[in-house]
ModelCIF file with pLDDT and N, C-alpha, C, O atoms, coordinates in Angstrom:
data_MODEL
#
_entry.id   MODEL 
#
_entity.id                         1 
_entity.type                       polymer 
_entity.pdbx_number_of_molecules   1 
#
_entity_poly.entity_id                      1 
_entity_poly.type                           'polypeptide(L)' 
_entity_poly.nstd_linkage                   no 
_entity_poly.nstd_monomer                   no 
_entity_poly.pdbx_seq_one_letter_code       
;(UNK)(UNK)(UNK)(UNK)(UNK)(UNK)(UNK)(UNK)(UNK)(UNK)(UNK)(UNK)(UNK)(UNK)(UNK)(UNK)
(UNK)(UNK)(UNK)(UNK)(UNK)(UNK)(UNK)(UNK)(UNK)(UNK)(UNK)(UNK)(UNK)(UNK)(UNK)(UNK)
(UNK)(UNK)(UNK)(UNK)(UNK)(UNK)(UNK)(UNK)(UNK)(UNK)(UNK)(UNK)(UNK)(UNK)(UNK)(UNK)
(UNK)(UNK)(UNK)
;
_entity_poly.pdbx_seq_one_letter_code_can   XXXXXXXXXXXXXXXXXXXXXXXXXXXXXXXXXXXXXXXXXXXXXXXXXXX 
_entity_poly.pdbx_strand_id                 A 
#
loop_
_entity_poly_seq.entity_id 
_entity_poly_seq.num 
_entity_poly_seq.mon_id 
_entity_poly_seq.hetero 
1 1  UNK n 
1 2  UNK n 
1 3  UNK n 
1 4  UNK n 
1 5  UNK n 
1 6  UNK n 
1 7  UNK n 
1 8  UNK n 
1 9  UNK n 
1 10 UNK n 
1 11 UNK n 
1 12 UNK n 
1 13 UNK n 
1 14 UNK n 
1 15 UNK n 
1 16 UNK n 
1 17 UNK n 
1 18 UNK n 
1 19 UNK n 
1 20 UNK n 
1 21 UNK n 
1 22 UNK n 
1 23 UNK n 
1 24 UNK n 
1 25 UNK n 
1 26 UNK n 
1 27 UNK n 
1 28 UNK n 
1 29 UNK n 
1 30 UNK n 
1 31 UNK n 
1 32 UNK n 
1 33 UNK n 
1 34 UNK n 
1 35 UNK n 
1 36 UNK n 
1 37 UNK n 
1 38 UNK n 
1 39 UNK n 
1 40 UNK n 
1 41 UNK n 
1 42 UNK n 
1 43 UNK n 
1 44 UNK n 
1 45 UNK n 
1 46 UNK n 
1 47 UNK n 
1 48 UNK n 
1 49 UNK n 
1 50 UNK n 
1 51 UNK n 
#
_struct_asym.id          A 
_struct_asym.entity_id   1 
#
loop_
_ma_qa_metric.id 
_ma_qa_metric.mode 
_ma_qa_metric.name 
_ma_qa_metric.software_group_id 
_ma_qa_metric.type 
1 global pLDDT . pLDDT 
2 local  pLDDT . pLDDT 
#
_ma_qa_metric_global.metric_id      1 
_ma_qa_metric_global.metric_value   93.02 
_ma_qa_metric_global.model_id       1 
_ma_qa_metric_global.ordinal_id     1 
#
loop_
_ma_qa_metric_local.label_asym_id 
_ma_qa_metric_local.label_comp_id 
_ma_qa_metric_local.label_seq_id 
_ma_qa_metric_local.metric_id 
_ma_qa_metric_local.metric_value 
_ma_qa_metric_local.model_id 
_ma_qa_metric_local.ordinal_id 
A UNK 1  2 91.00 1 1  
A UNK 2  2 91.00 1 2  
A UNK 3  2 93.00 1 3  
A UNK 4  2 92.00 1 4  
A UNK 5  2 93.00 1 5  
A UNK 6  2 92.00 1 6  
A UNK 7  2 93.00 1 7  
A UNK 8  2 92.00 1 8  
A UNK 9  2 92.00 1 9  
A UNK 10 2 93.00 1 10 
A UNK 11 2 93.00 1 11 
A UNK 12 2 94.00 1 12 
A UNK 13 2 93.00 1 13 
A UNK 14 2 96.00 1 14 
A UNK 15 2 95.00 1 15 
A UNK 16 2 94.00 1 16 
A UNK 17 2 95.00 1 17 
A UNK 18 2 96.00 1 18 
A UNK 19 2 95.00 1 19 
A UNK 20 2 94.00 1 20 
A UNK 21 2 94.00 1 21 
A UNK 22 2 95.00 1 22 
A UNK 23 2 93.00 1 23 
A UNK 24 2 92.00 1 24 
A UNK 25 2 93.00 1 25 
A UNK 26 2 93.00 1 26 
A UNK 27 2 92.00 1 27 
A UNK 28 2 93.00 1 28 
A UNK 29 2 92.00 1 29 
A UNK 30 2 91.00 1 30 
A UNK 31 2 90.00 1 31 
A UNK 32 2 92.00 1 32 
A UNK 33 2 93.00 1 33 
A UNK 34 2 93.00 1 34 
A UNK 35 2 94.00 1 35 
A UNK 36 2 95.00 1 36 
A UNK 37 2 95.00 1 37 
A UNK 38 2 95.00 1 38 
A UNK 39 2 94.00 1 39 
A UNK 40 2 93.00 1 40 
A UNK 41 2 94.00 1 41 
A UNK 42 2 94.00 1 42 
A UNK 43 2 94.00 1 43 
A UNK 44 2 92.00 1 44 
A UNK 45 2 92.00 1 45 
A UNK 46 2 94.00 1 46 
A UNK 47 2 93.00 1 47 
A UNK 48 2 92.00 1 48 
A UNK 49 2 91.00 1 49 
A UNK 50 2 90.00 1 50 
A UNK 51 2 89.00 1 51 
#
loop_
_atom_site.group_PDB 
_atom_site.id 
_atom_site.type_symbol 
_atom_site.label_atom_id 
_atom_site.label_alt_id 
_atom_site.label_comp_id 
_atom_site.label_asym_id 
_atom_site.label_entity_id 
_atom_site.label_seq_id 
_atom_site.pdbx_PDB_ins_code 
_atom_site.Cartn_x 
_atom_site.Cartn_y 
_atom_site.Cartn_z 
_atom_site.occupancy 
_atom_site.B_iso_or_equiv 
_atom_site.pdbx_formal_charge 
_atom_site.auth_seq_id 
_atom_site.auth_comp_id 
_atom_site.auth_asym_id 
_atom_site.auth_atom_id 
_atom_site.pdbx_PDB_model_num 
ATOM 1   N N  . UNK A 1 1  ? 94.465 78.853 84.353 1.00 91.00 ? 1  UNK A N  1 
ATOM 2   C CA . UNK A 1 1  ? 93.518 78.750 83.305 1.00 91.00 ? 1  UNK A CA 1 
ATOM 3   C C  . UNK A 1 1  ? 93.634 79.970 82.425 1.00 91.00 ? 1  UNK A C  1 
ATOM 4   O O  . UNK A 1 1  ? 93.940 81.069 82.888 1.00 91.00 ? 1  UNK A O  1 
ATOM 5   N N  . UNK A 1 2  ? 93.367 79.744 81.067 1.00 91.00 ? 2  UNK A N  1 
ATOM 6   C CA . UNK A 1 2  ? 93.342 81.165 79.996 1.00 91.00 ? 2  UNK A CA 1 
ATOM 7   C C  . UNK A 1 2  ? 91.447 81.136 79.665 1.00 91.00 ? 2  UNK A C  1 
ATOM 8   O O  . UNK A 1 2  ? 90.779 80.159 79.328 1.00 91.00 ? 2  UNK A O  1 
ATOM 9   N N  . UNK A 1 3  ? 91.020 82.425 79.886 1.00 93.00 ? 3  UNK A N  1 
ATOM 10  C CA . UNK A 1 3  ? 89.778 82.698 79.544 1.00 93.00 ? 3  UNK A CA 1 
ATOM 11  C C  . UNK A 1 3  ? 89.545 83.516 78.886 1.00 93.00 ? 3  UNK A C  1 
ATOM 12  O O  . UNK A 1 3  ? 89.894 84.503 79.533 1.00 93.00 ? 3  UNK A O  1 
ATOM 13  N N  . UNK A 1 4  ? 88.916 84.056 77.365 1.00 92.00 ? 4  UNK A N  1 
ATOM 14  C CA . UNK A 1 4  ? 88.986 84.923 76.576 1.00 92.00 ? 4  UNK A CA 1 
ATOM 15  C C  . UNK A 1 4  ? 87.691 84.828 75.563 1.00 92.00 ? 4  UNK A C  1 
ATOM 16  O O  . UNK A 1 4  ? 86.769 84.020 75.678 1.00 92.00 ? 4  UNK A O  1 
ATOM 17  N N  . UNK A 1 5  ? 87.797 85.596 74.788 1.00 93.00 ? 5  UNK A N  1 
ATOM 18  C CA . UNK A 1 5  ? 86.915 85.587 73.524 1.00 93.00 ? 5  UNK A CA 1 
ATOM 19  C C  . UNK A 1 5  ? 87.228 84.589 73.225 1.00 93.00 ? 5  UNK A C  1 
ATOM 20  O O  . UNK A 1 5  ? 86.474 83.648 73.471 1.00 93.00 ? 5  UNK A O  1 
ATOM 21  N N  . UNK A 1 6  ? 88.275 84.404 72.671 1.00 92.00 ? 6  UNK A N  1 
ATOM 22  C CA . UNK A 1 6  ? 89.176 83.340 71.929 1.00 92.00 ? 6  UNK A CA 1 
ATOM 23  C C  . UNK A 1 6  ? 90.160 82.744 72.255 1.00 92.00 ? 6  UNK A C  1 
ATOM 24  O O  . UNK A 1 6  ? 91.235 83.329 72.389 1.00 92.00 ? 6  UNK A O  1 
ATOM 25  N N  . UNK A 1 7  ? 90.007 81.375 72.466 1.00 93.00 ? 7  UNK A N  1 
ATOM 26  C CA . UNK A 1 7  ? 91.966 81.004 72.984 1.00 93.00 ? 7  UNK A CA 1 
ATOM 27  C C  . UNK A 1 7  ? 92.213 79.881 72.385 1.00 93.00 ? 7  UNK A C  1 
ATOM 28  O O  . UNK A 1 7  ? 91.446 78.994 72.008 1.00 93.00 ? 7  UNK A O  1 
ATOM 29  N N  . UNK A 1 8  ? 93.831 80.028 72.297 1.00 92.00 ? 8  UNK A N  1 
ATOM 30  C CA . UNK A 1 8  ? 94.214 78.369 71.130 1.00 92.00 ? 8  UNK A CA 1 
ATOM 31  C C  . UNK A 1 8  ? 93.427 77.184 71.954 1.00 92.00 ? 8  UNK A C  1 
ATOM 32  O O  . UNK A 1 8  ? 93.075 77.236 73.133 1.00 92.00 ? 8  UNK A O  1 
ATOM 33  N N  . UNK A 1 9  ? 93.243 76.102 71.029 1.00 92.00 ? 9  UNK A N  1 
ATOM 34  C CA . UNK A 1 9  ? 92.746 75.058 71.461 1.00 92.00 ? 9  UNK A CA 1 
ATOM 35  C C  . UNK A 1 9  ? 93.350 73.977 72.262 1.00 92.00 ? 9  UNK A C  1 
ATOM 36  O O  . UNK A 1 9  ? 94.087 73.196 71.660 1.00 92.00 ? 9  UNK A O  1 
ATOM 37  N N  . UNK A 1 10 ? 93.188 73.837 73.313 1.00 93.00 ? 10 UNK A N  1 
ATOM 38  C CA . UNK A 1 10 ? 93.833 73.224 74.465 1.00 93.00 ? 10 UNK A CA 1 
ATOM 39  C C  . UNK A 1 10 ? 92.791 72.424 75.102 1.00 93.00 ? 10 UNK A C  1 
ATOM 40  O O  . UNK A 1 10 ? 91.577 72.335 74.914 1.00 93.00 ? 10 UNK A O  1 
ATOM 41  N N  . UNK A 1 11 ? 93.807 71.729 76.110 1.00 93.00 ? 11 UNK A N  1 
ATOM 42  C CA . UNK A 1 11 ? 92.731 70.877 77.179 1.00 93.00 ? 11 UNK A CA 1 
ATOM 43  C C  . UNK A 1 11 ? 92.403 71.620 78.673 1.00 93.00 ? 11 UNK A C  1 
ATOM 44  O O  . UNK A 1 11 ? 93.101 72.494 79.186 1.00 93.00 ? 11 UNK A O  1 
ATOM 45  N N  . UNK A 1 12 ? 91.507 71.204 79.076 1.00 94.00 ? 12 UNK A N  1 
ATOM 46  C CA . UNK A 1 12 ? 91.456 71.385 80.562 1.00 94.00 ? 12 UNK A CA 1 
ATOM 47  C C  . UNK A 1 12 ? 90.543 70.188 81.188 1.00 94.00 ? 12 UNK A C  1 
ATOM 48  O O  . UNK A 1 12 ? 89.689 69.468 80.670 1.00 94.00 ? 12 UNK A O  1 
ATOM 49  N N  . UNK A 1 13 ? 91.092 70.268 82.568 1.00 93.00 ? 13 UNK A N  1 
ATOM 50  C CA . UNK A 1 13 ? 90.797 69.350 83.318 1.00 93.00 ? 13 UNK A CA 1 
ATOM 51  C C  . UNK A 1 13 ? 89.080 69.390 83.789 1.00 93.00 ? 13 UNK A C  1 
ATOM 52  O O  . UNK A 1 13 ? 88.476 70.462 83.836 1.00 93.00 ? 13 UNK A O  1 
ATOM 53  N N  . UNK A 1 14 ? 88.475 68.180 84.093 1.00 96.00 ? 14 UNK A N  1 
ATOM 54  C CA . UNK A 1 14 ? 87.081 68.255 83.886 1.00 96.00 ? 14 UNK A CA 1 
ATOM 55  C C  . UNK A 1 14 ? 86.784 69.355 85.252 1.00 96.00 ? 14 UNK A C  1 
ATOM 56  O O  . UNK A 1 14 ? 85.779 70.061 85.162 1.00 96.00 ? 14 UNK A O  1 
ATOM 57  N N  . UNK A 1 15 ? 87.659 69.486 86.494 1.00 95.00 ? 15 UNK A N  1 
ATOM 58  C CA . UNK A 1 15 ? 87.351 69.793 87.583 1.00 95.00 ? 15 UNK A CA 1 
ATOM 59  C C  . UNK A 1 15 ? 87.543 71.224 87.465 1.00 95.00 ? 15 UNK A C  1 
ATOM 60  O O  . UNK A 1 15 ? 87.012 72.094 88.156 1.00 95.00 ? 15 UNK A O  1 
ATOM 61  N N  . UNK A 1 16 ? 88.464 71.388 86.391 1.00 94.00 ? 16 UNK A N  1 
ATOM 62  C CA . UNK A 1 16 ? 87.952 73.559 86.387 1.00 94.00 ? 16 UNK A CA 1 
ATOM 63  C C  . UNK A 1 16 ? 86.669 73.301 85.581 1.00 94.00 ? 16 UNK A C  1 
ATOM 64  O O  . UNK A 1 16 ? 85.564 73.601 86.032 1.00 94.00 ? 16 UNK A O  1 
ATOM 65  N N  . UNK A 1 17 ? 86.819 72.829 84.574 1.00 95.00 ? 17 UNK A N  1 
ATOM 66  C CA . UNK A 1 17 ? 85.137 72.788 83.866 1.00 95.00 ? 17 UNK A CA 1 
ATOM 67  C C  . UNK A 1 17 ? 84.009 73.384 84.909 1.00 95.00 ? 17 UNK A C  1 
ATOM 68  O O  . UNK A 1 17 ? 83.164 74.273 84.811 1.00 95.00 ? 17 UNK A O  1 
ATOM 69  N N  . UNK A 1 18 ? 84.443 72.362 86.079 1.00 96.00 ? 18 UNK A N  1 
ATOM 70  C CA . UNK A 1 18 ? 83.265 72.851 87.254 1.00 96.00 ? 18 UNK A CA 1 
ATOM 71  C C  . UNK A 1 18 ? 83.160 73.899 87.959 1.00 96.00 ? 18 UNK A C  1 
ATOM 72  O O  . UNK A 1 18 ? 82.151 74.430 88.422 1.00 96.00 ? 18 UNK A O  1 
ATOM 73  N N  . UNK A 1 19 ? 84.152 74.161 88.023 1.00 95.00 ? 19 UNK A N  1 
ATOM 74  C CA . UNK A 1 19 ? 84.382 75.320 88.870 1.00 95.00 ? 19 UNK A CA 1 
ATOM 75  C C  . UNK A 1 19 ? 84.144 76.619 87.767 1.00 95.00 ? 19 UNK A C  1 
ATOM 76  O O  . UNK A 1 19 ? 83.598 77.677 88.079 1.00 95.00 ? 19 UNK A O  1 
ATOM 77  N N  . UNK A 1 20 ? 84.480 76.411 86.918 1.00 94.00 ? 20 UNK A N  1 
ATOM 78  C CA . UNK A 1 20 ? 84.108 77.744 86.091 1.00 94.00 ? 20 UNK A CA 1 
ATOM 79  C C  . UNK A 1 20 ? 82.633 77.190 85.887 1.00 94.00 ? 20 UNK A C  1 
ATOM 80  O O  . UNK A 1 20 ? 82.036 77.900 86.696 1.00 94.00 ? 20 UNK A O  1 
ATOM 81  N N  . UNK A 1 21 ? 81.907 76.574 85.457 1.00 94.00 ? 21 UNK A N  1 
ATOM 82  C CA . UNK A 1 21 ? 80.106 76.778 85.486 1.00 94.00 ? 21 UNK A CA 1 
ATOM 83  C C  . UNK A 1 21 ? 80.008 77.450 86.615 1.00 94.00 ? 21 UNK A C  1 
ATOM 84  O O  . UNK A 1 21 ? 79.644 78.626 86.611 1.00 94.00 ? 21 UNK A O  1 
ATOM 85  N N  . UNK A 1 22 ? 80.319 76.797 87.732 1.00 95.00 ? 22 UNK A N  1 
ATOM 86  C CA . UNK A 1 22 ? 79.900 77.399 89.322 1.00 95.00 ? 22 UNK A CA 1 
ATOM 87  C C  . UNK A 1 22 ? 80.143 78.621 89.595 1.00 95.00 ? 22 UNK A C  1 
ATOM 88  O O  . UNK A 1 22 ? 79.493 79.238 90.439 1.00 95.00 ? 22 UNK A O  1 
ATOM 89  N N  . UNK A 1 23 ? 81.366 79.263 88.741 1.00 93.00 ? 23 UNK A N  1 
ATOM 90  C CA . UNK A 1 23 ? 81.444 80.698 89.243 1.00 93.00 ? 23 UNK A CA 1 
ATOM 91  C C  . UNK A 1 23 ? 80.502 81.499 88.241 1.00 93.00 ? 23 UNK A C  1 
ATOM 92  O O  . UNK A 1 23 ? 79.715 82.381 88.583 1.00 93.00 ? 23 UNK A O  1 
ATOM 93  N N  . UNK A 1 24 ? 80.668 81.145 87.240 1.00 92.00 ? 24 UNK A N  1 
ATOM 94  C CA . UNK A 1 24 ? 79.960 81.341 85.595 1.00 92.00 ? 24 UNK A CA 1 
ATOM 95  C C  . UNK A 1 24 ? 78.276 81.616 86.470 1.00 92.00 ? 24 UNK A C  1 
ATOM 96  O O  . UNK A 1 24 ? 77.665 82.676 86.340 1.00 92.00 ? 24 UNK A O  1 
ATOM 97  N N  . UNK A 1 25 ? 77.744 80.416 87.347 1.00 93.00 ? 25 UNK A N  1 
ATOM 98  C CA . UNK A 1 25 ? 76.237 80.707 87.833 1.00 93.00 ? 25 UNK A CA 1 
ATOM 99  C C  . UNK A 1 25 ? 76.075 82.241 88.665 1.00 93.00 ? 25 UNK A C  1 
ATOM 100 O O  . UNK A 1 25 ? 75.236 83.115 88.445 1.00 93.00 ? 25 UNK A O  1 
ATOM 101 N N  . UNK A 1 26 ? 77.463 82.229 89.949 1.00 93.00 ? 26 UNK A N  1 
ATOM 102 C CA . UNK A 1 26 ? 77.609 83.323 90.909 1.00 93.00 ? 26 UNK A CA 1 
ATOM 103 C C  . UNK A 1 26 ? 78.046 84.461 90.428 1.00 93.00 ? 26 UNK A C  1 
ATOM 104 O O  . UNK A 1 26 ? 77.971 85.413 91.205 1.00 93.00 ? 26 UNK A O  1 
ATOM 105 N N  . UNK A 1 27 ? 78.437 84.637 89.486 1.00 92.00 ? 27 UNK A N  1 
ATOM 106 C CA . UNK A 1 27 ? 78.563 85.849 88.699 1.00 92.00 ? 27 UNK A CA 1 
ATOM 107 C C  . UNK A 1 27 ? 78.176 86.588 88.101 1.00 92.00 ? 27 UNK A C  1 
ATOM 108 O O  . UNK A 1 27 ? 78.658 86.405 86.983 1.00 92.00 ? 27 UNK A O  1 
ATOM 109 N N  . UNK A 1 28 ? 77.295 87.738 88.089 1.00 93.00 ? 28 UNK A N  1 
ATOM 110 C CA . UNK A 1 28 ? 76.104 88.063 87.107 1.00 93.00 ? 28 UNK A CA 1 
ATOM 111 C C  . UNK A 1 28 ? 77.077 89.086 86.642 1.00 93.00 ? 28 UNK A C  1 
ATOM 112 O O  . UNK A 1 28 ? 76.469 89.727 85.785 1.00 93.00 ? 28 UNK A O  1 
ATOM 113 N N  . UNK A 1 29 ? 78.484 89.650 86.791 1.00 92.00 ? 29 UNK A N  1 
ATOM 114 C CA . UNK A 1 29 ? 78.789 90.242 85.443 1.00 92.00 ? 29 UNK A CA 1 
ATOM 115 C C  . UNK A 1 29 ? 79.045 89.420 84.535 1.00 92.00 ? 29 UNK A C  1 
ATOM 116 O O  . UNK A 1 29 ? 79.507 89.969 83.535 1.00 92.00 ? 29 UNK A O  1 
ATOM 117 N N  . UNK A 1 30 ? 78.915 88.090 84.449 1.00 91.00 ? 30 UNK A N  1 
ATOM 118 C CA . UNK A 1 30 ? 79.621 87.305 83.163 1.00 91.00 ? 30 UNK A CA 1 
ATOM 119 C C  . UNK A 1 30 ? 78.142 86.580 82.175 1.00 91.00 ? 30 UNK A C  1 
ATOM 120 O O  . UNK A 1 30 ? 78.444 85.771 81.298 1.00 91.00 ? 30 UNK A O  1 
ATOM 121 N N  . UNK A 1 31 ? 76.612 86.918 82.381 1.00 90.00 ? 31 UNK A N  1 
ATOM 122 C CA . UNK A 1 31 ? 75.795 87.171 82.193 1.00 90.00 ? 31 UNK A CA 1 
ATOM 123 C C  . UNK A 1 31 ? 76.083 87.630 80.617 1.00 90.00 ? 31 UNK A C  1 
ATOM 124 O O  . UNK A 1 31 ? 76.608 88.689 80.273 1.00 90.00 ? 31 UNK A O  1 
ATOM 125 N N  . UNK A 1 32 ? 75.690 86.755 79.903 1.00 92.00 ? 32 UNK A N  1 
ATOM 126 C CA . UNK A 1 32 ? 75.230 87.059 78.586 1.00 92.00 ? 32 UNK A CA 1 
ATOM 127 C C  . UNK A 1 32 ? 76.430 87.280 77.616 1.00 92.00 ? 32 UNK A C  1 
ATOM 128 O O  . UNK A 1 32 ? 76.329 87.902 76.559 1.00 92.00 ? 32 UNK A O  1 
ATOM 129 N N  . UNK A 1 33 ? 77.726 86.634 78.141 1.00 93.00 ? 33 UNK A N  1 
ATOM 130 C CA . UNK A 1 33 ? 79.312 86.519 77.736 1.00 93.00 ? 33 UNK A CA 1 
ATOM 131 C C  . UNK A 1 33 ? 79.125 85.165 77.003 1.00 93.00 ? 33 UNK A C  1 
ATOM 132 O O  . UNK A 1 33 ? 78.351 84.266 77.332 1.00 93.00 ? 33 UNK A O  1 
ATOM 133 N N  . UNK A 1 34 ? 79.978 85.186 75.947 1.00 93.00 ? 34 UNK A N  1 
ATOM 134 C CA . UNK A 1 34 ? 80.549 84.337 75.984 1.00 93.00 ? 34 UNK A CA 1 
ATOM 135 C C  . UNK A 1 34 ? 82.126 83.749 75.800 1.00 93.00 ? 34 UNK A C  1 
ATOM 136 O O  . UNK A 1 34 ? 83.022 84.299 75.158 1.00 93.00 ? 34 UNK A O  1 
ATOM 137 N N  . UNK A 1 35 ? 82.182 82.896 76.301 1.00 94.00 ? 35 UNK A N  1 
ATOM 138 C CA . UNK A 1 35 ? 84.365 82.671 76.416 1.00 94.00 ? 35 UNK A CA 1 
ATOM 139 C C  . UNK A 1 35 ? 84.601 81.705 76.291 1.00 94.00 ? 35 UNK A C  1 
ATOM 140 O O  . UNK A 1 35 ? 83.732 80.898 76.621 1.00 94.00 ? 35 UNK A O  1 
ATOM 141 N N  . UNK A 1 36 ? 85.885 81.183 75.753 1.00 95.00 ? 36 UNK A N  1 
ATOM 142 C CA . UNK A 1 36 ? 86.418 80.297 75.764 1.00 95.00 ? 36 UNK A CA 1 
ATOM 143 C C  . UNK A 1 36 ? 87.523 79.593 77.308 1.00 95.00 ? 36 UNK A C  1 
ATOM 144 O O  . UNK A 1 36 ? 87.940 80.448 78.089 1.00 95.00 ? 36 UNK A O  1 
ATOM 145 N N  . UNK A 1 37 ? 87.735 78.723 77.472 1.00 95.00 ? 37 UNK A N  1 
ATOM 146 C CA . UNK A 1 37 ? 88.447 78.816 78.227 1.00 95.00 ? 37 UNK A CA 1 
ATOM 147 C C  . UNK A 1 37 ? 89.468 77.144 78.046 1.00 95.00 ? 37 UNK A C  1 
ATOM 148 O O  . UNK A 1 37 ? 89.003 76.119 77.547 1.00 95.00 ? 37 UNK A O  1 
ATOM 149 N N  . UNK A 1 38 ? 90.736 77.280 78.541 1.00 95.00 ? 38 UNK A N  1 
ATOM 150 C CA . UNK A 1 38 ? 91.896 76.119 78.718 1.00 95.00 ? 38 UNK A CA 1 
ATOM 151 C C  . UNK A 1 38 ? 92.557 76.353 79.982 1.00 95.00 ? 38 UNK A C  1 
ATOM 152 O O  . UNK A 1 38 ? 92.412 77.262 80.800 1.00 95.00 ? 38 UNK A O  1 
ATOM 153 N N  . UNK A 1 39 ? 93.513 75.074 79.966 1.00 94.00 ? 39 UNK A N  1 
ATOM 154 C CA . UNK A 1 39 ? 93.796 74.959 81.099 1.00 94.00 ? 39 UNK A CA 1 
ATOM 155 C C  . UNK A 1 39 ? 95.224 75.977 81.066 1.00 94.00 ? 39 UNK A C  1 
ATOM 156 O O  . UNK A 1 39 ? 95.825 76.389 80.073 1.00 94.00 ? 39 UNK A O  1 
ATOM 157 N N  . UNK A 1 40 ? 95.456 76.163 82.208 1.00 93.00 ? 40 UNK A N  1 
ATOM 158 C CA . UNK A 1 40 ? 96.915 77.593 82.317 1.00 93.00 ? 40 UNK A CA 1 
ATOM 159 C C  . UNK A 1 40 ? 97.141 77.874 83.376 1.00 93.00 ? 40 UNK A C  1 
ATOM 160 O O  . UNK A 1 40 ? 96.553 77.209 84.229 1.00 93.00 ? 40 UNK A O  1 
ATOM 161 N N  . UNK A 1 41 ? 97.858 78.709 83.737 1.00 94.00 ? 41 UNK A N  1 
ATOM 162 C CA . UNK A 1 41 ? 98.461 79.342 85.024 1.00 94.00 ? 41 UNK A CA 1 
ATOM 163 C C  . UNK A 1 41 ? 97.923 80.155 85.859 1.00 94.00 ? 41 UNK A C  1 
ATOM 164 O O  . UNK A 1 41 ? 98.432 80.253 86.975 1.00 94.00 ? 41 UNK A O  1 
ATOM 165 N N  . UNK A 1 42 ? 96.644 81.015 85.482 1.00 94.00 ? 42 UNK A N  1 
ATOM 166 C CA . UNK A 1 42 ? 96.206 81.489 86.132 1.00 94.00 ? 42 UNK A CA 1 
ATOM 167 C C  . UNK A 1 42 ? 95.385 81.040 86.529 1.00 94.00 ? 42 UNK A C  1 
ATOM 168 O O  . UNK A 1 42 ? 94.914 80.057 85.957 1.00 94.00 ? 42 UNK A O  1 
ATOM 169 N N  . UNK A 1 43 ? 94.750 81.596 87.830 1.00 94.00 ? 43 UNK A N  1 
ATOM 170 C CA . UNK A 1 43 ? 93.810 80.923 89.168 1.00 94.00 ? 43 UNK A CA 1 
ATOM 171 C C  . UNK A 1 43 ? 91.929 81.278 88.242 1.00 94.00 ? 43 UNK A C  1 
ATOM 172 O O  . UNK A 1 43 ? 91.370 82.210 87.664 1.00 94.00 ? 43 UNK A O  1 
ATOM 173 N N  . UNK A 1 44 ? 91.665 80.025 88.589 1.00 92.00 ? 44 UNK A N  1 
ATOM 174 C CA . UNK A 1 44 ? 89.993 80.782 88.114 1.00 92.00 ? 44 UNK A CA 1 
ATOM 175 C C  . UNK A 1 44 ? 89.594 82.195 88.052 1.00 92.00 ? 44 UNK A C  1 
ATOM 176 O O  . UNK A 1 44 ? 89.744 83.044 87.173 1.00 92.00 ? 44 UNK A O  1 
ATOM 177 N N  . UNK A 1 45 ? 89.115 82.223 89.069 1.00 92.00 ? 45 UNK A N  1 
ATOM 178 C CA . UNK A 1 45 ? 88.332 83.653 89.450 1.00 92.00 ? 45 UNK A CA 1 
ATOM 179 C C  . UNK A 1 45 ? 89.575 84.596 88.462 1.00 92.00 ? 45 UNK A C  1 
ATOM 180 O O  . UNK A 1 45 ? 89.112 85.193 87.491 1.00 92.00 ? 45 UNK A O  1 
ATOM 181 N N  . UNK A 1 46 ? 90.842 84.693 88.676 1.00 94.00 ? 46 UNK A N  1 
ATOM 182 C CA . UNK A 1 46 ? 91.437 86.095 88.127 1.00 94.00 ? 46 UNK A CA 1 
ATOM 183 C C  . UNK A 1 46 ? 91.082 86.046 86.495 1.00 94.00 ? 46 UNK A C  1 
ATOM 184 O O  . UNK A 1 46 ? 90.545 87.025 85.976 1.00 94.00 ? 46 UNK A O  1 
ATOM 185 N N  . UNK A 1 47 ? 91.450 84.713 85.618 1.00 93.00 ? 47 UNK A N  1 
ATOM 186 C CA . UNK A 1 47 ? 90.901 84.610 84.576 1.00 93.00 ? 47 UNK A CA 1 
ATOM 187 C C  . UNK A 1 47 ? 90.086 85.088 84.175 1.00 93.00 ? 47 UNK A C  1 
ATOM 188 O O  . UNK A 1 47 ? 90.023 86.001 83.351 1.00 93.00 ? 47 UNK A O  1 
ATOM 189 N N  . UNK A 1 48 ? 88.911 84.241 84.985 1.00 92.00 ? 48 UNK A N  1 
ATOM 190 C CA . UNK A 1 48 ? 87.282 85.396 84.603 1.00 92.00 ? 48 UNK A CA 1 
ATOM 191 C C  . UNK A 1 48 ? 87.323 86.979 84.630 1.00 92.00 ? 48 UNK A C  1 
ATOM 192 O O  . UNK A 1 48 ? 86.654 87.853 84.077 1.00 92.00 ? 48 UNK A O  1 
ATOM 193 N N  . UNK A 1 49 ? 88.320 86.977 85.450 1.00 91.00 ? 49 UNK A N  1 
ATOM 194 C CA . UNK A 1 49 ? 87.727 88.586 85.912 1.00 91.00 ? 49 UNK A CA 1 
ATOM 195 C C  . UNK A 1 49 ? 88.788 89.303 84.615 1.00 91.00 ? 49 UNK A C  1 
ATOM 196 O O  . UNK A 1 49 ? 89.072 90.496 84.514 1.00 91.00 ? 49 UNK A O  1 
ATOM 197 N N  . UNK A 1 50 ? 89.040 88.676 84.111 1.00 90.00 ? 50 UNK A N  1 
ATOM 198 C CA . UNK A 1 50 ? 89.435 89.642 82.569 1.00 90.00 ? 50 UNK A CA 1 
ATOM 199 C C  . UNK A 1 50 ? 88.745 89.370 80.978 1.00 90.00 ? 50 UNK A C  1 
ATOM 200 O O  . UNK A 1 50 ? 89.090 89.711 79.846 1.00 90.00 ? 50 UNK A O  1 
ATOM 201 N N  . UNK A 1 51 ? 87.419 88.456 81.616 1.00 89.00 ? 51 UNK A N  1 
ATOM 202 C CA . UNK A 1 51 ? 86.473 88.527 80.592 1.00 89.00 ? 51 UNK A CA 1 
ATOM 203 C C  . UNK A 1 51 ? 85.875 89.606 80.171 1.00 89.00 ? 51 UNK A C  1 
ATOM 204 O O  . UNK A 1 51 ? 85.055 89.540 79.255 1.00 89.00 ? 51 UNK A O  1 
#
């Protein structure tokens, strides 16, 4: 997955959708962010963690 301020416009699959809300809830550094995100090569969690 690519997660950023900004990222070209792409698809992703509905099932990271979920998984990023779900981490998006367990995460209180990502609290008051906002990001874009598509589908890509990297693993959830590492994505986020370069928000």
């Amino acid at each position: 997955m690519n997660a950023a301020a900004e990222v070209t416009r792409d698809e992703i699959p509905r099932k990271d959708v979920a998984k990023v809300i779900v981490e998006n809830l367990n995460n209180d550094s990502l609290i008051n962010k906002e990001f874009q995100v598509t589908k890509g090569d990297t693993p959830i969690l590492d994505a986020l963690k370069t928000i």
